[in-house]
C-alpha positions in Angstrom: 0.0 0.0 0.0 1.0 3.5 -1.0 0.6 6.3 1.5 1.8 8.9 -0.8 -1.1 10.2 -2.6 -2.4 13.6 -1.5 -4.9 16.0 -2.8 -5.4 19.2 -1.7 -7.6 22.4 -2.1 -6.6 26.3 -1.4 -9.7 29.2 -1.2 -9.7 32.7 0.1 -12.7 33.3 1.7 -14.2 37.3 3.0 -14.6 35.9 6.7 -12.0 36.1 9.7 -10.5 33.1 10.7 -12.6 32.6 13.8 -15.7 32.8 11.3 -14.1 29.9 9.1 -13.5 27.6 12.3 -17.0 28.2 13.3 -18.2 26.9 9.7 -15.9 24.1 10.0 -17.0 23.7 13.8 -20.9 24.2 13.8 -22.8 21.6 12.7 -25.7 23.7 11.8 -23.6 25.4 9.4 -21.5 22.6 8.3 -25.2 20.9 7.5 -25.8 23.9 5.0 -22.5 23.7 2.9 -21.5 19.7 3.3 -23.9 17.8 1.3 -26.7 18.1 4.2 -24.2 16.3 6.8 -24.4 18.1 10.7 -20.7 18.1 12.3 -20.1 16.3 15.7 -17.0 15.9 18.1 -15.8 17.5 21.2 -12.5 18.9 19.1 -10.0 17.6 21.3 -7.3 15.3 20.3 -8.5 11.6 20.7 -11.7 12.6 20.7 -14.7 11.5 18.0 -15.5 13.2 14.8 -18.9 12.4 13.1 -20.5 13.6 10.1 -24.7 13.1 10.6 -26.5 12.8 7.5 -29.6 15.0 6.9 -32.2 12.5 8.6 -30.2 12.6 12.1 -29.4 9.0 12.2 -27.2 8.4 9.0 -23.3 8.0 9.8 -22.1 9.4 6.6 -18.3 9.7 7.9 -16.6 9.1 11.3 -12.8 9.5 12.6 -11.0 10.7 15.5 -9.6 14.2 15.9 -6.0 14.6 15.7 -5.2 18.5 16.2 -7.3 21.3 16.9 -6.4 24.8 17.0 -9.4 27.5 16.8 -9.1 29.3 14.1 -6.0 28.0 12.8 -5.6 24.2 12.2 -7.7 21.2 12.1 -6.5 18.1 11.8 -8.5 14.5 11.8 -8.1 10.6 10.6 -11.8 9.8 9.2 -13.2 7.4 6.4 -16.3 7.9 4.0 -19.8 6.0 5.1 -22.2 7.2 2.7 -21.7 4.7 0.0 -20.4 1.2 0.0 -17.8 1.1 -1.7 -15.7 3.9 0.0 -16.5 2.5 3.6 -14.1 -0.1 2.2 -11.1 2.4 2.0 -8.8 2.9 4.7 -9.7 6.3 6.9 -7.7 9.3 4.9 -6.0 12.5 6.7 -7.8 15.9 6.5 -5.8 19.1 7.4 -7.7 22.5 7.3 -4.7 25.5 7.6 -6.8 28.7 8.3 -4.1 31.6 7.5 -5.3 35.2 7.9 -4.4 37.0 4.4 -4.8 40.9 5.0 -8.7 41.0 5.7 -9.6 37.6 4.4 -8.7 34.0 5.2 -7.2 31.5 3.1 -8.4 28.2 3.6 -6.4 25.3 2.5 -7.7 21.5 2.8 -5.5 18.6 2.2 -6.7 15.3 1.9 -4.0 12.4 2.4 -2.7 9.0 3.5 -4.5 7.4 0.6 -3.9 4.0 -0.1 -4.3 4.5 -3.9 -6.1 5.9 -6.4 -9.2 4.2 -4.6 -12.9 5.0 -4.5 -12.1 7.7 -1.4 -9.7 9.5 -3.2 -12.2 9.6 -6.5 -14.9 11.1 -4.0 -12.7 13.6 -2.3 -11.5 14.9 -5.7 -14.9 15.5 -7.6 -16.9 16.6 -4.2 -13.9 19.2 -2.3 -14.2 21.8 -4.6 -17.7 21.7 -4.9 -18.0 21.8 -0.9 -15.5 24.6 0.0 -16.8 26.8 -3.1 -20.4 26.6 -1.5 -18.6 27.1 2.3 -16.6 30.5 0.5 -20.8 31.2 -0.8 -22.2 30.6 2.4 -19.6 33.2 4.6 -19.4 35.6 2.0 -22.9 35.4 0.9 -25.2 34.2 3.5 -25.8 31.3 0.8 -24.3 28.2 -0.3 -24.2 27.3 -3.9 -26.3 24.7 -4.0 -28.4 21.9 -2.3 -26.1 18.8 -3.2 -26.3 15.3 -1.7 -23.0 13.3 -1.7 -22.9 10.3 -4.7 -20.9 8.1 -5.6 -17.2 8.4 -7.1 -18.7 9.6 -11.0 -20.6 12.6 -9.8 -23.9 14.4 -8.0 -27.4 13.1 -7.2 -29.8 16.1 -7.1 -28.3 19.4 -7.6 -29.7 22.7 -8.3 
């Protein structure tokens, strides 16, 4: 197995950093900009991380927290649910680096520990830019792109 494979994702986004951790934090905002799916963990190291589908009940991704640093860092060790086939993979690495750029933030979000090319890393690739354009809509806005669910590795079910 091959650790090696990394994708990442870099934004600027018109919201302070402590704005940006509270949209990666809250689960009734996460629930508005990721696929429907209400955010869940205590943030400390060790601790769980859950993704709750739009019903209440639906896992659709669990991990553990690695690092957490408001409004600079987040780190976390978590594997896809939604779908079959990618609660097969291996969990996956997620950084989110929060850097204040003059009034703005940029927002980077790196995906890694991949274990190939595998059905994870085809989801993380087509859905990432799609999630943290509608999270940039959503702070800057009001409004996230789009009401999306989560599909599998070839695309979107529903949509605008």
């Amino acid at each position: 197995m091959t650790h090696d494979i990394s994708f990442a994702y870099e934004t600027y986004i018109c919201a302070t950093p402590e704005r940006v951790w509270q949209a990666l934090t809250d689960g009734d905002l996460t629930a508005k900009y990721s696929f429907g799916s209400r955010v869940r963990s205590s943030w400390r190291p060790g601790d769980e991380i859950a993704f709750v589908g739009p019903d209440g009940t639906t896992c659709m991704s669990e991990g553990t927290i690695t690092e957490a640093i408001p409004g600079r860092r987040l780190v976390y060790r978590a594997r896809l649910l939604y779908d079959p086939e990618l609660a097969k993979d291996a969990p996956v690495r997620l950084t989110w680096e929060i850097t204040p750029f003059s009034d703005i933030s940029k927002v980077v979000m790196t995906h890694d520990e991949f274990t190939g090319e595998t059905a994870t890393y085809c989801a993380v690739t087509s859905a990432v830019p799609l999630m943290l354009s509608s999270l940039k809509s959503l702070l800057e806005t009001g409004e996230p792109l789009v009401a999306i669910s989560p599909g599998p590795c070839a695309g979107w079910e529903g949509g605008a």
